[in-house]
C-alpha positions, 0 to 999 in steps of 0.5 A: 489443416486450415479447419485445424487453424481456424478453431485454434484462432477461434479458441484463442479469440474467446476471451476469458470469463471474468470472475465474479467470485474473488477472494481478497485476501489482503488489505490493499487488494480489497481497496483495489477491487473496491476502487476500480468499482468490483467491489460486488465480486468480492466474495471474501476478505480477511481480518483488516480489510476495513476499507471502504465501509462496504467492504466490513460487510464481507465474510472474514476468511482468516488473517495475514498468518493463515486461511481457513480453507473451510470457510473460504470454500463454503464462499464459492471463489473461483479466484483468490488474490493473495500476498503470497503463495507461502501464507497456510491455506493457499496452497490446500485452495489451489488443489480445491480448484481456486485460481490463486493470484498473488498481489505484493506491489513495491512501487506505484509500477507495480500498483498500476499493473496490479490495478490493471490486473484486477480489472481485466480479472473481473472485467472492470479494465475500462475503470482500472486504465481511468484510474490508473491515468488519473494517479500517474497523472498525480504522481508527475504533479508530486515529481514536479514540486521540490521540497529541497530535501528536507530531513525527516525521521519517520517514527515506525513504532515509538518503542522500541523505536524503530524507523525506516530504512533504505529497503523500506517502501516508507524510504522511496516514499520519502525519496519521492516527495523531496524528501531525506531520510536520515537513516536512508542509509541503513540497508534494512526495512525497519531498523531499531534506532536510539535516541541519540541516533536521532539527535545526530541525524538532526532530522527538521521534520518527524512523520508520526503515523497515527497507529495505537499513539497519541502525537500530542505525546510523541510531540512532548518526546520528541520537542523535549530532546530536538527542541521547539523549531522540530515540526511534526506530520501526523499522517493515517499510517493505512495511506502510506503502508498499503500499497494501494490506491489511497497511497498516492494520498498519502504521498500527497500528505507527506509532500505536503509537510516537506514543502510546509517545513521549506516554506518556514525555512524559506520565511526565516 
C-alpha cells in the first residue's frame, strides 16, 4: 500500500510539459501568447491575427468561420487555443489528438485567468503573473478617476447604424471608465438605432472607432444633426473589441476622452 502510495505522489508531482506547439486560433489569443513572451510557440494562426509584426510571419490555418484541418496538422500542434469548440474544424482536431483549449473572455477577470492560463500552458507563468499584476494595477488607477457620467454614443458601425448595447463588452467598457451609455438600457449586444434616437439620447460625446470610416466624415454627420458643442473620440477599434491585453489601453483612451469632455464642462 505505501509503495502504491508513493508512486501515485510521485505521478502527481510531475508537472505537466509545457507546450511548445500551440495553435492560436484567435485574435486575442495571439496577443496574448505574444504578450507573456510565448510567441515562439506559436505554431499557427488564423486570418486577423496581425498583432504584433511577428506574428504575420506564422502560417494561416483558416478564419473565424472555419479550420483546415489539413493544414493545421501539417504544423504539428500539440494544443489549439480556440473561441469556441463550435467553430468547423475543432472537433476533427481533437479526435486527431490536439488538446483543444477555449479562449472567449467577458471581463478583464476572465482576461487575467486566460493570461495565466497560457502562461502555465507553455511554461511562461512567471511572465504571465508580472503582467497580469501590472494591468490590475492599471485597472485600480482607471477605478480611481470619475469622469461624472458623461453621455456617450459609440457608433459600432455608421450604416446601418448600430451601437452597443447593455449585454456588449463595449457597455461595461463605458461603465468602467465613468462613462453613460445612452442605450445601455437596451438588453441587446449591438442594437440597430436611428438617428432620431440619438438626437434623444443627447449623448456629449461620440466614440467612433477607426474600422473602414473616415472621422472627419462622421464628425460632419454628426456635428450636422447634435450641433458644433458634440466631441468626438476616435479610438483603434482592435484596443477595445478584443479581449486582450491591449484592452486596458483602450479603456485608458476612452477615460481619457470622458474626462476631457468633464474638463470642458468643468471651464464653462
Amino acid at each position: 500500500m505505501r509503495a502504491w502510495l508513493l508512486g501515485i505522489l510521485l505521478l502527481t508531482a510531475v508537472p505537466v510539459q509545457a507546450a511548445d506547439r500551440v495553435l492560436a486560433l484567435a485574435p486575442h489569443v495571439c496577443e496574448m501568447l505574444y504578450a507573456i513572451d510565448a510567441g515562439a510557440a506559436v505554431a499557427g494562426v488564423v486570418d486577423y491575427c496581425d498583432f504584433p509584426a511577428a506574428v504575420q510571419r506564422k502560417p494561416h490555418v483558416g478564419n473565424y468561420r472555419r479550420i483546415n484541418v489539413e493544414a493545421a496538422l501539417r504544423l504539428h500542434p500539440q494544443v489549439a487555443v480556440v473561441l469556441s469548440r463550435q467553430i468547423p474544424g475543432v472537433t476533427r482536431l481533437e479526435h486527431m489528438g490536439v488538446r483543444i483549449v477555449t479562449s472567449d473572455p467577458r471581463s478583464f477577470e476572465e482576461i487575467f485567468h486566460d493570461l495565466l492560463m497560457l502562461g502555465e500552458l507553455t511554461n511562461h507563468r512567471r511572465q504571465a503573473e508580472a503582467l497580469v499584476q501590472q494591468q490590475r494595477m492599471r485597472l485600480q488607477q482607471i477605478r480611481q478617476q470619475a469622469a461624472d457620467n458623461v453621455r456617450v454614443f459609440y457608433e459600432l458601425w455608421p450604416d446601418p447604424l448600430m451601437t452597443a448595447g447593455g449585454k456588449s463588452f463595449i457597455h461595461s467598457l463605458i461603465e468602467l471608465g465613468g462613462g453613460h451609455n445612452v442605450f445601455g438600457d437596451i438588453a441587446l449586444e449591438s442594437p440597430h438605432v436611428n438617428v432620431e434616437a440619438v438626437l434623444r439620447a443627447e449623448p456629449e460625446l461620440i466614440i467612433i472607432p477607426l474600422e473602414r470610416r473616415r472621422l472627419t466624415d462622421r464628425k460632419r454627420f454628426w456635428q450636422h444633426w447634435l450641433g458644433p458643442s458634440v466631441r468626438f473620440a476616435a479610438i483603434d477599434p482592435d484596443l477595445l473589441h478584443r479581449p486582450g491585453p491591449r484592452l486596458i489601453e483602450g479603456l485608458e483612451q476612452l477615460q481619457q476622452a470622458l474626462l476631457a469632455v468633464r474638463s470642458a464642462k468643468e471651464l464653462k
